[in-house]
C-alpha positions as a Markdown table, in Angstrom:
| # | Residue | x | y | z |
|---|---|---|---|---|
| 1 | Unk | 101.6 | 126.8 | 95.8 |
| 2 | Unk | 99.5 | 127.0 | 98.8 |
| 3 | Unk | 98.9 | 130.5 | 100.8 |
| 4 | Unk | 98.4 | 129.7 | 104.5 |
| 5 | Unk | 96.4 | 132.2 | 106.6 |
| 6 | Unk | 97.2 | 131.3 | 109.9 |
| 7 | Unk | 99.4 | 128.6 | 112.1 |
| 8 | Unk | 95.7 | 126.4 | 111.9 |
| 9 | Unk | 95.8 | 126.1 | 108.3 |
| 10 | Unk | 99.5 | 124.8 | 108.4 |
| 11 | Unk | 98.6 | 122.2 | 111.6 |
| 12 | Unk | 96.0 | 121.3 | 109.8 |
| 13 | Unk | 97.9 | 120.1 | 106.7 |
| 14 | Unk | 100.5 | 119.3 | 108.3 |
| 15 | Unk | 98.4 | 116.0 | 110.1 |
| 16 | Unk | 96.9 | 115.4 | 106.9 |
| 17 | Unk | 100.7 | 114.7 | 105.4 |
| 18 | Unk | 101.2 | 113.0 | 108.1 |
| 19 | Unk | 98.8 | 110.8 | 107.9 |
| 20 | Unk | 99.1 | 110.1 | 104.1 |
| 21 | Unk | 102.8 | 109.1 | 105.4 |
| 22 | Unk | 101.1 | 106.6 | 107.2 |
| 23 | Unk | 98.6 | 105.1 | 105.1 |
| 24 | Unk | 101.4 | 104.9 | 102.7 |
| 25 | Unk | 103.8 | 103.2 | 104.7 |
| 26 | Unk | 101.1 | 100.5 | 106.1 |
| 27 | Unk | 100.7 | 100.2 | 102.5 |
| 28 | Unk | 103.7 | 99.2 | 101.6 |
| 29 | Unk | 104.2 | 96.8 | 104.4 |
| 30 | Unk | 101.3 | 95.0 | 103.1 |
| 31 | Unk | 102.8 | 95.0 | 99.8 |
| 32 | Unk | 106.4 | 93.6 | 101.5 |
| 33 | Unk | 104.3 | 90.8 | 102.9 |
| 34 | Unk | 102.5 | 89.7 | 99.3 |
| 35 | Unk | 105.9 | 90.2 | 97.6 |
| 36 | Unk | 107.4 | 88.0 | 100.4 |
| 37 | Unk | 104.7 | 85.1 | 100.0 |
| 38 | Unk | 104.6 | 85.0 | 96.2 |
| 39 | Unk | 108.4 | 84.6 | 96.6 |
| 40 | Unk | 108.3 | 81.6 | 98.8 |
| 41 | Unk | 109.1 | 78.3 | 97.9 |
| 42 | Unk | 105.7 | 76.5 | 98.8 |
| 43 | Unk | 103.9 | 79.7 | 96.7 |
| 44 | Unk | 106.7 | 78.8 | 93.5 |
| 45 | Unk | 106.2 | 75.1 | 94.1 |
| 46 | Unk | 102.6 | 75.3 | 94.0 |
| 47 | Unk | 103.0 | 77.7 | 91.0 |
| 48 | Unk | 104.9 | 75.4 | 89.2 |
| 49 | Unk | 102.9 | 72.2 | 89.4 |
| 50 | Unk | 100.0 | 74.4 | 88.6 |
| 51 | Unk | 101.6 | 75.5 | 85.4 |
| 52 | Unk | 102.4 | 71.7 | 84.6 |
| 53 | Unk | 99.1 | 70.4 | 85.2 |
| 54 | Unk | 97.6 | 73.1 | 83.2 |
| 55 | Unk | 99.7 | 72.4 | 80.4 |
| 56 | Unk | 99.2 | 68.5 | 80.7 |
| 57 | Unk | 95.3 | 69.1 | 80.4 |
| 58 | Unk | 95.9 | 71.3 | 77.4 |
| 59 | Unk | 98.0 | 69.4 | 75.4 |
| 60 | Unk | 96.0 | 65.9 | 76.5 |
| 61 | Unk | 92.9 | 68.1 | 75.6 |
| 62 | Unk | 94.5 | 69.0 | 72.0 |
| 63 | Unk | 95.8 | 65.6 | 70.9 |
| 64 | Unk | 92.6 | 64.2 | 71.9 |
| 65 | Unk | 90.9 | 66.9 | 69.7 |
| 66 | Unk | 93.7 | 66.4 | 66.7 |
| 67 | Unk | 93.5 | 62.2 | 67.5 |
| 68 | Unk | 89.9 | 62.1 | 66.6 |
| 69 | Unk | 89.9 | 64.6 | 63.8 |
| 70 | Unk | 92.5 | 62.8 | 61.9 |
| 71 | Unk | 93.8 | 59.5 | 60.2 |
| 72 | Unk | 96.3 | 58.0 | 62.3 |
| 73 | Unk | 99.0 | 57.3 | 59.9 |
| 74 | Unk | 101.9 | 55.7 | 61.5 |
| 75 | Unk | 99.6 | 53.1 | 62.4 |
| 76 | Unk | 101.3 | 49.3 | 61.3 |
């Protein structure tokens, strides 16, 4: 715990705190705002068909890879 000398000392930390309050609070506003995009339909959308592309090239990539490596059996 803190010994305060005079009414300065107190002022003085006292404007500090309050400031911290501020820079806290601006920070979470920012944060509202990036929780509010990633939440929004274009943002999930675009997250989605990002996912599904990504997983298209992957598996095209690996039965490509699997294709070449190996007889095709069920071949008539």
């Amino acid at each position: 715990m803190k010994i305060y000398n005079s009414y300065e000392e107190v002022d003085h930390d006292l404007k500090i705190l309050k400031l911290q309050m501020q820079i806290n609070k601006q920070k979470m506003k920012i944060n509202v705002e990036e929780i509010k995009e990633d939440f929004s339909p274009i943002s999930i959308i675009s997250g989605i068909a990002s996912s599904i592309a990504k997983k298209a090239f992957v598996l095209k990539a690996v039965s490509k890879i699997l294709g070449s490596s190996k007889p095709n059996v069920l071949k008539r």
